[in-house]
C-alpha positions in Angstrom: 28.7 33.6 -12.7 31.4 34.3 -10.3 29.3 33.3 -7.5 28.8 30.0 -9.1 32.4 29.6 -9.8 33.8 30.3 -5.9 30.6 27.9 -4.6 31.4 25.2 -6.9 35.6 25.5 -6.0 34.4 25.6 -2.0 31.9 22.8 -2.6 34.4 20.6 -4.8 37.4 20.8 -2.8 35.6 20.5 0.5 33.9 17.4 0.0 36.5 16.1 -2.0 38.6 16.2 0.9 36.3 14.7 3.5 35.1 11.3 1.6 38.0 10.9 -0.4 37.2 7.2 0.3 33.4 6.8 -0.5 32.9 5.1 -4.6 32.1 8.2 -6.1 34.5 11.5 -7.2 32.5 14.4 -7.0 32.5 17.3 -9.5 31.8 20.8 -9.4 28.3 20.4 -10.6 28.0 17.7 -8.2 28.6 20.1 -5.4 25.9 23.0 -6.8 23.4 19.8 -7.3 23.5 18.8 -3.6 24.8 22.2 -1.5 22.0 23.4 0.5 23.4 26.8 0.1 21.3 30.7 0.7 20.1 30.2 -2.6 18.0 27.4 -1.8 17.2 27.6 2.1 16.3 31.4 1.5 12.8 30.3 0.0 9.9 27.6 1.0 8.7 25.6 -2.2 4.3 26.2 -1.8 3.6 24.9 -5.1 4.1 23.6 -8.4 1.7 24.1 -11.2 3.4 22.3 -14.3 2.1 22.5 -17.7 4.1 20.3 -20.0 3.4 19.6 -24.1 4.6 16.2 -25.3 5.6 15.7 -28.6 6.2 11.7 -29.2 7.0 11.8 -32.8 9.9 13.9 -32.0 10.5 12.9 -28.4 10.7 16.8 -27.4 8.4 19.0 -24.2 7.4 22.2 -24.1 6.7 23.8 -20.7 5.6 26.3 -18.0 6.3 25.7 -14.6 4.8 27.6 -11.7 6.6 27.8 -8.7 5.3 29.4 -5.8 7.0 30.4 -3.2 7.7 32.0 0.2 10.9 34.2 1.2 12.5 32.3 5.0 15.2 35.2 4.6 16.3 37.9 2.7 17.6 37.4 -0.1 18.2 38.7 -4.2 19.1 35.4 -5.8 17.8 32.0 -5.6 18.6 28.6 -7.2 16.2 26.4 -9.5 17.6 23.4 -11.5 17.0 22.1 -15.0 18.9 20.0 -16.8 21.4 21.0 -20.1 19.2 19.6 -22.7 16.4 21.9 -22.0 16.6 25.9 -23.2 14.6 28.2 -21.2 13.0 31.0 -23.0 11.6 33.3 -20.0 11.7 33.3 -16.5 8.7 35.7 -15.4 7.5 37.1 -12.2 5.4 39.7 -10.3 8.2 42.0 -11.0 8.7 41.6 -14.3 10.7 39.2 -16.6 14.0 37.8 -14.7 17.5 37.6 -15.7 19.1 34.0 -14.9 22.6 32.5 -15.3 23.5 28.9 -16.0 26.3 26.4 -14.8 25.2 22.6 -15.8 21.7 22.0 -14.8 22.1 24.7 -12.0 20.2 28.1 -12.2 20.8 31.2 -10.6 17.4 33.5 -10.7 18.2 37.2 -10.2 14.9 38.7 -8.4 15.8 42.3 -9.4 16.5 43.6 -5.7 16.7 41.7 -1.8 13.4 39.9 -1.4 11.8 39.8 2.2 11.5 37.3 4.6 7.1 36.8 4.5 7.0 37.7 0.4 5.5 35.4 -1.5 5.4 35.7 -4.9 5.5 33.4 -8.4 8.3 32.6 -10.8 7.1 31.2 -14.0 9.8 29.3 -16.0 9.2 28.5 -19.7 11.4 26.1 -21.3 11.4 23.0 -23.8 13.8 20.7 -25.8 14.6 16.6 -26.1 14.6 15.2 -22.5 17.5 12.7 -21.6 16.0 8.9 -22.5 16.6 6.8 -19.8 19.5 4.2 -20.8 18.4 1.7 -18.0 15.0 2.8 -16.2 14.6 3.0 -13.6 18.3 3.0 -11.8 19.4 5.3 -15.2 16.7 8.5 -15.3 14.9 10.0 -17.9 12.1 9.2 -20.2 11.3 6.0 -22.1 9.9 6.0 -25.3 8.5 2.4 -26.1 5.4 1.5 -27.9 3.1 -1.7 -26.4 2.9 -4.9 -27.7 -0.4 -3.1 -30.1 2.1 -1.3 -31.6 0.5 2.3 -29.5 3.4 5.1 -28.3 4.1 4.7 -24.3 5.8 6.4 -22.4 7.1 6.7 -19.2 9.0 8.5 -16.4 11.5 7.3 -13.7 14.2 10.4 -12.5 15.1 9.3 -8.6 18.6 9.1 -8.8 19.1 12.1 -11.5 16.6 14.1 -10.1 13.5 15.7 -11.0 15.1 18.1 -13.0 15.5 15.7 -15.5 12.6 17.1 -17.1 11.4 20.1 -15.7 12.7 22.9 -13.4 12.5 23.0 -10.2 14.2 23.2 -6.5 15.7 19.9 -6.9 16.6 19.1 -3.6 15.0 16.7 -1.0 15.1 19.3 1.6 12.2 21.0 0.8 9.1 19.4 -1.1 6.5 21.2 -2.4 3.2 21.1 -0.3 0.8 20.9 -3.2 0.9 20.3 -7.0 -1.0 20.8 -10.1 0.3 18.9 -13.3 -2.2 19.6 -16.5 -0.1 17.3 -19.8 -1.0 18.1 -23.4 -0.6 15.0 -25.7 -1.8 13.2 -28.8 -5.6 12.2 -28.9 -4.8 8.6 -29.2 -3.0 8.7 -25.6 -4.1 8.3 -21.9 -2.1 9.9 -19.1 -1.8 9.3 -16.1 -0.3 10.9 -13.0 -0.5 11.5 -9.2 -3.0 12.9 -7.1 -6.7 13.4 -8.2 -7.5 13.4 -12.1 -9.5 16.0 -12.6 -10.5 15.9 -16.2 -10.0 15.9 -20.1 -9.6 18.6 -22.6 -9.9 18.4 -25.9 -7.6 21.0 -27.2 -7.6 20.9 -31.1 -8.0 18.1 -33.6 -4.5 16.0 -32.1 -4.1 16.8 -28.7 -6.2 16.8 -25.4 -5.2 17.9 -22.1 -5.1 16.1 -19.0 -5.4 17.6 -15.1 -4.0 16.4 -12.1 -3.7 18.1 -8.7 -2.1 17.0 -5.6 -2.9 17.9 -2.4 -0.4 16.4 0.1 3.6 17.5 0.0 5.4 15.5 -2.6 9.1 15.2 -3.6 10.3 16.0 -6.5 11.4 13.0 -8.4 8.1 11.3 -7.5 6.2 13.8 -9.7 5.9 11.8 -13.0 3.5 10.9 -15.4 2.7 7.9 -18.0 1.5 8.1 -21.8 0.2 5.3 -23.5 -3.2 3.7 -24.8 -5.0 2.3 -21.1 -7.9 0.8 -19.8 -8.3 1.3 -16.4 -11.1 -0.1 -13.2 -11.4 1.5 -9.9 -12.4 -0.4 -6.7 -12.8 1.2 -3.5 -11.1 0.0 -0.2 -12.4 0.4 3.5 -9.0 0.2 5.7 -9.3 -0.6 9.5 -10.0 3.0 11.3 -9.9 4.8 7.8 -12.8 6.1 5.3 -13.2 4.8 1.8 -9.7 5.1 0.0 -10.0 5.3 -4.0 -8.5 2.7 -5.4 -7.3 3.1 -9.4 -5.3 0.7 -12.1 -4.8 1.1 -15.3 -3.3 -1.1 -17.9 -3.3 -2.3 -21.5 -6.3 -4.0 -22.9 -4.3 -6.8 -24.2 -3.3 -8.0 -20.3 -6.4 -6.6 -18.3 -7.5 -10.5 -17.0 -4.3 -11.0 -15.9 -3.7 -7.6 -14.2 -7.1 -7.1 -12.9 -6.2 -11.2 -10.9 -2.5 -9.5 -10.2 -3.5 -6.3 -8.7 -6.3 -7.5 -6.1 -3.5 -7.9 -3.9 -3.3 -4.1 -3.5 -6.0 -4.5 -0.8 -4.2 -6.5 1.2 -0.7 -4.9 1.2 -2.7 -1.7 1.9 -4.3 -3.1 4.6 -1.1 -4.8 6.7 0.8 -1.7 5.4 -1.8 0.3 7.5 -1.3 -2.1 10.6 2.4 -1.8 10.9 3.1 2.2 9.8 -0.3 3.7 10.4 -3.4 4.5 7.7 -2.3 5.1 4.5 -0.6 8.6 4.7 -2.1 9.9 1.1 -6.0 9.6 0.8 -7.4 12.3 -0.6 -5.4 11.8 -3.4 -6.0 8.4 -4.0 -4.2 5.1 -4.7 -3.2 4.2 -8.2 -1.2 1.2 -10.0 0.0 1.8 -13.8 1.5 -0.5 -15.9 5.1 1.3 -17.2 7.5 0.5 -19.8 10.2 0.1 -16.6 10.6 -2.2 -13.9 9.1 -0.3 -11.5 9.0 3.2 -9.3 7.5 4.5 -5.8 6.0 7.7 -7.4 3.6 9.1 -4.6 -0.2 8.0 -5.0 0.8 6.9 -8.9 2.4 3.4 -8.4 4.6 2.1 -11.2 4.5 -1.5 -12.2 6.3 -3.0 -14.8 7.4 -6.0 -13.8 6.2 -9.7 -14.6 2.4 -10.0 -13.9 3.0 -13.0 -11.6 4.0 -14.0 -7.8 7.6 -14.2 -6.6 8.4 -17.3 -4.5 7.2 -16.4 -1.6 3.8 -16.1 -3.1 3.3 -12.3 -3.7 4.0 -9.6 -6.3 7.3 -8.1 -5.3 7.1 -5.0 -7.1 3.4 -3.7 -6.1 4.7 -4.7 -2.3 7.6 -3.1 -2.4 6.6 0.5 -4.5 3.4 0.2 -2.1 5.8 0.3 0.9 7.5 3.6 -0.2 3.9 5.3 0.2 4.9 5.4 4.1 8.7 5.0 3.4 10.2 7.8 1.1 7.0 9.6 -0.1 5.5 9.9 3.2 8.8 9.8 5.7 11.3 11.3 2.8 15.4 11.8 3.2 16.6 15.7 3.2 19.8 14.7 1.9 19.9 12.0 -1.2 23.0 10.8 1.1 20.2 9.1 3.6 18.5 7.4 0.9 18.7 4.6 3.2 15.5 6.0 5.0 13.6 5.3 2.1 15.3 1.7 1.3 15.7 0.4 4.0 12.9 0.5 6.3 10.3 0.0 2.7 12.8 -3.3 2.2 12.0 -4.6 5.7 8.5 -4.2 5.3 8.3 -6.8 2.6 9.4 -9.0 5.7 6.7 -7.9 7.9 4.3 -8.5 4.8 5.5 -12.4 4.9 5.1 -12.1 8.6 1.9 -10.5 8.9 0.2 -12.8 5.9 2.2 -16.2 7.0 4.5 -16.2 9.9 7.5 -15.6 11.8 9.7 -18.6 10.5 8.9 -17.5 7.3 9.5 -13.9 7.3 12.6 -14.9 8.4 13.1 -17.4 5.2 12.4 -14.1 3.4 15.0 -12.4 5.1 17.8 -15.0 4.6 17.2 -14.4 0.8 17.7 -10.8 1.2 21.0 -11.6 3.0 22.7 -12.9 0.5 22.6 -10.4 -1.7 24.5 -8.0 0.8 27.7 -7.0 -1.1 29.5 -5.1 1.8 31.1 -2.6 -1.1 30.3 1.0 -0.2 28.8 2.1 3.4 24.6 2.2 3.4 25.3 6.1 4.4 26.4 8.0 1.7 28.3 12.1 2.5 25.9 14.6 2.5 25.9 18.2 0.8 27.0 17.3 -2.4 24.8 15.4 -5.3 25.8 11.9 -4.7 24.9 8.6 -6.4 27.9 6.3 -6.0 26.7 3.2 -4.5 28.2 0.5 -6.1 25.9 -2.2 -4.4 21.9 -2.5 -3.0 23.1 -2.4 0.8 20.9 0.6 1.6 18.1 -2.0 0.7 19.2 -5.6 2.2 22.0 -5.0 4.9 19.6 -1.9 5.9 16.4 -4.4 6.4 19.2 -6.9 8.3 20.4 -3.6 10.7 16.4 -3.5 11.4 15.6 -6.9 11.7 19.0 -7.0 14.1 17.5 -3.9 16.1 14.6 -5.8 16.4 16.0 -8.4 18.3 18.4 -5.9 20.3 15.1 -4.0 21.8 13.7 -7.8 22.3 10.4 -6.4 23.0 8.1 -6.7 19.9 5.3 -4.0 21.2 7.5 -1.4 21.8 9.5 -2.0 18.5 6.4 -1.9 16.6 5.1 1.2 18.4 8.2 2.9 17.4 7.5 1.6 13.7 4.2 3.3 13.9 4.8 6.8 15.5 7.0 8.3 12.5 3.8 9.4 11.1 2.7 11.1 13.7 6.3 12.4 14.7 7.8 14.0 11.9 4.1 14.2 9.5 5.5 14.8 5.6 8.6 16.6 6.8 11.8 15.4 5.1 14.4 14.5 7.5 17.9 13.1 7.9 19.6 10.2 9.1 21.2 11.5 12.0 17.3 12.5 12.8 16.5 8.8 12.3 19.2 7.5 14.8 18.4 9.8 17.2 15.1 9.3 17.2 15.5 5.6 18.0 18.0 6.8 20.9 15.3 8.8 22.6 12.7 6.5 21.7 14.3 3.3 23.2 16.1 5.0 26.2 19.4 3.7 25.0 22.7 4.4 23.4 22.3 3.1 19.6 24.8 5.0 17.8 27.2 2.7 17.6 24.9 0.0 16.4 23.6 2.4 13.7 27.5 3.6 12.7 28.4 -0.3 12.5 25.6 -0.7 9.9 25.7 2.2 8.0 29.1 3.8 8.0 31.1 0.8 7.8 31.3 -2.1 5.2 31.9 -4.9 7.6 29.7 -6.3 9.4 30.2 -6.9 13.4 32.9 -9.8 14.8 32.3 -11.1 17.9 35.4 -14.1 18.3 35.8 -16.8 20.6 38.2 -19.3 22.0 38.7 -22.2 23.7 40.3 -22.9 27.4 40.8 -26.2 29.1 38.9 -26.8 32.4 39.7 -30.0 33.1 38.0 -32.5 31.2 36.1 -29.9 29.6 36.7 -27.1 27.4 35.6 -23.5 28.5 34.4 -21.3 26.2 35.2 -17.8 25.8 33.2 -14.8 24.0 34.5 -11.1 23.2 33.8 -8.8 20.5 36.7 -8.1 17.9 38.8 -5.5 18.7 37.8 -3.4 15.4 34.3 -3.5 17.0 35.2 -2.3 20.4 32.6 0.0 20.6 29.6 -2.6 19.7 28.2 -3.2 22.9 24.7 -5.6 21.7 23.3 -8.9 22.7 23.8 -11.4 19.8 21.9 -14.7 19.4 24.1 -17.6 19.5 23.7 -21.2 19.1 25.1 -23.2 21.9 24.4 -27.3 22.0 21.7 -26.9 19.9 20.2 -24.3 22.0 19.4 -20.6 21.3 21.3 -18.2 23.7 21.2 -14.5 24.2 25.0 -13.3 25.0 26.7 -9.7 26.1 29.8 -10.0 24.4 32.5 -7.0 25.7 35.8 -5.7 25.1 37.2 -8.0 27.1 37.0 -12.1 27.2 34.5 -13.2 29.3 33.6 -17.0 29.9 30.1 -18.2 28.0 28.1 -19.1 31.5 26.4 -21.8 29.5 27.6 -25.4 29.6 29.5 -26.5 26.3 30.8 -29.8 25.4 34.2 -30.6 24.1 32.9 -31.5 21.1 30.3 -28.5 19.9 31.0 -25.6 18.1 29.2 -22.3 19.0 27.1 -21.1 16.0 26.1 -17.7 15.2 22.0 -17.8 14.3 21.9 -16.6 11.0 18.5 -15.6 11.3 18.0 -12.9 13.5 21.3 -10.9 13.8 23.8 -9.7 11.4 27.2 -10.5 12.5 30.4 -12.8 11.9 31.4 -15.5 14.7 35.2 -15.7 14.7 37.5 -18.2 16.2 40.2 -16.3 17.4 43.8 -16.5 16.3 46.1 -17.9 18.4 
């Protein structure tokens, strides 16, 4: 327990210290939850094999989970995570039955002597009690207990912001995902479930219960493990993608709405499609594509879709929540954060390709309609980049989702050169495969990628809460007025072209440290504009 104790003081203070300013004051838990310490980086998560027994007439689990894993270093202890309401009754291995000690939800495992770098070995961790109900799924986590409008139990699962260990333990850090998973879930007879990856069958296990399988085969993260209870029908269509074999497709839903969800979801074949165009072939095929109806808005959880909205078409003429949870299939499941602090990775680029959808499917001018809609939600109240190292969930807005999809779009137009943009879109995939990693990965990335300096574009955007200022002013020149262009002092270091209106006409301008005169012509009467629709940035007129 000392250990714990000295970590948690280091981690506290520390971070405390550094982002004194960001929304959120951290705790000593906080900083055990999100420290990438030895404990953790000591050991490569191989696999999860999860048995879990839901009771829904007393809303309490009962599991095993199997984690195998592999020693990167030498080391006695190592760190797992479950959270207080659960008791664990045994931790076992190949060396016998463990010892553990507890602070919060984290979990020291004591491996009896210094494992080697190479071993690999099981821990098997049996636990149960009353999971955490979620207060406000999906942005609250835990489980839901509802029952459909048939009066059947349903349940559901949503854990991204509180972590996987919400319900079962595990190594719950982005940092590492597991490369494969098995998930088998015992529950009444009356109940489907449903869960990622391929479902490999039914057990009847007594008179009450029966046992569903489900295996994985591609690295997952941990809070997209999940599955969903209730009384389903479900249909299956398959789908040939350009350059791709046959991908499974899978919905389920209750028999009271199947007409309408069956019309609703036959737009998964289409987002799946000119998903594939812009960010490469779906990244999770052999385990299949599903969509299940949830007693929650709605959740990315990788190959299992959850979809609980409305079963109708936002404005723009499309299902937002099957676009958008279909978007994280590329965008957090399949290019994942390390550090929940660059949760941005996930939400931003997965919000801007709800504006490629509108482009691909209609056009230009009206992806950009899209886009203005997303603008105006941009709160400026906490920085899209959150501090890393320490469990962290203090946004106080949704700027990692709308001013991240306006830093995009705005990158867009500051590379002005579409096929190399969406190149750069496409080759994440192929770049970095399922291998979670950070921000500062992301922005230097686009550096190398674009041959240019970016980081103070990306630092604008995600570090600060205002956006750019470029100011202008107004000199005589004899019977015209000259007009004069520099960025704000507070954005010194912003050197990018920003779109400006000028006489009705759209110009591309340099603005500097330093005033410069606009080389266009300007009569005395017009006002320079800044075009709303392609960058994000305030036009000033400076103080005199």
């Amino acid at each position: 327990m000392l250990y714990l104790f000295l970590l948690a003081r280091f981690c506290f203070f520390g971070v405390e210290g550094l982002y004194s300013s960001v929304a959120q004051k951290f705790t000593a838990s906080d900083s055990l939850r999100g420290f990438y310490g030895r404990e953790r980086s000591a050991y490569d998560l191989k696999f999860y094999h999860l048995q879990v027994r839901i009771r829904p007439e007393t809303r309490y689990i009962e599991g095993n989970a199997g984690m195998d894993v592999e020693m990167l270093s030498e080391q006695r202890q190592l760190q797992i995570d479950l959270a207080e309401e659960f008791e664990i009754d045994s931790i076992l291995s190949p060396f016998g039955r463990l010892k553990w000690e507890r602070t919060d939800r984290t979990v020291l495992v004591h491996l009896k002597k210094d494992r080697k770098k190479g071993e690999k070995f099981r821990m098997q961790i049996f636990y149960r009690g009353h999971p955490r109900t979620a207060e406000n799924p999906p942005w609250e986590g835990g489980f839901v207990w509802q029952k459909d409008k048939d009066g059947h139990p349903w349940i559901g699962l949503a854990c991204e912001g509180e972590g996987a260990s919400v319900w079962f333990p595990c190594k719950d850090h982005p940092a590492d995902e597991a490369d494969s998973a098995m998930m088998e879930f015992e529950v009444p007879h009356s109940m489907s479930v449903v869960s990622n990856g391929r479902f490999l069958g039914r057990q009847f296990k007594s008179d009450s219960t029966s046992l569903f399988r489900f295996k994985v085969v591609n690295p997952i993260n941990h809070y997209n493990i999940t599955f969903n209870a209730g009384n389903y029908v479900s249909w299956e269509e398959d789908l040939r993608l350009t350059g791709s074999k046959s991908l499974k497709m899978s919905f389920f839903a209750h028999e009271y709405e199947i007409d309408k969800a069956k019309k609703q979801f036959a737009q998964a074949g289409e987002i799946l499609q000119i998903l594939s165009e812009f960010f490469g072939l779906y990244p999770f095929p052999e385990d299949g594509y599903k969509v299940v109806r949830t007693p929650y808005l709605g959740m990315e959880h990788q190959s299992c879709i959850a979809h609980g909205d409305l079963l109708q078409d936002n404005a723009f003429g499309f299902d937002f929540i099957l676009m958008h949870e279909t978007g994280h299939e590329w965008w957090g499941n399949r290019t994942s954060a390390s550090d929940h602090a660059d949760m941005w990775i996930h939400e931003s680029f997965c919000t801007y390709a709800e504006a490629l959808f509108v482009e691909k499917k209609w056009d230009r001018q009206k992806a950009e309609e899209y886009l203005l809609t997303q603008k105006k939600k941009i709160r400026n109240k906490t920085p899209v980049q959150g501090p890393s190292g320490v469990y962290y969930n203090g946004w106080k807005d949704s700027d990692m989702y709308y001013k991240g999809t306006w830093m995009l779009h705005s990158l867009r137009y500051v590379i002005n050169q579409d096929s190399l943009w969406f190149a750069w879109l496409k080759s994440f995939g192929p770049k970095f495969g399922f291998a979670p990693l950070s921000g500062e990965q992301v922005v230097e990335y686009a550096v190398q990628y674009f041959k240019r300096d970016l980081k103070a574009f990306f630092q604008q955007y995600l570090h600060k809460t205002e956006w750019p200022v470029v100011e202008y002013k107004w000199e005589f020149a004899g019977e015209k007025k000259d007009l004069w262009i520099r960025l704000h002092p507070d954005n010194a270091e912003f050197e990018y072209p920003v779109p400006l209106l000028l006489d009705g006409k759209k110009e591309r301008i340099l603005p500097g440290r330093e005033w410069q005169k606009c080389k266009s012509e300007i009569g005395s009467e017009s006002q320079p504009e800044a075009d709303q629709r392609l960058f994000l940035f305030r036009l000033t007129e400076a103080k005199k």
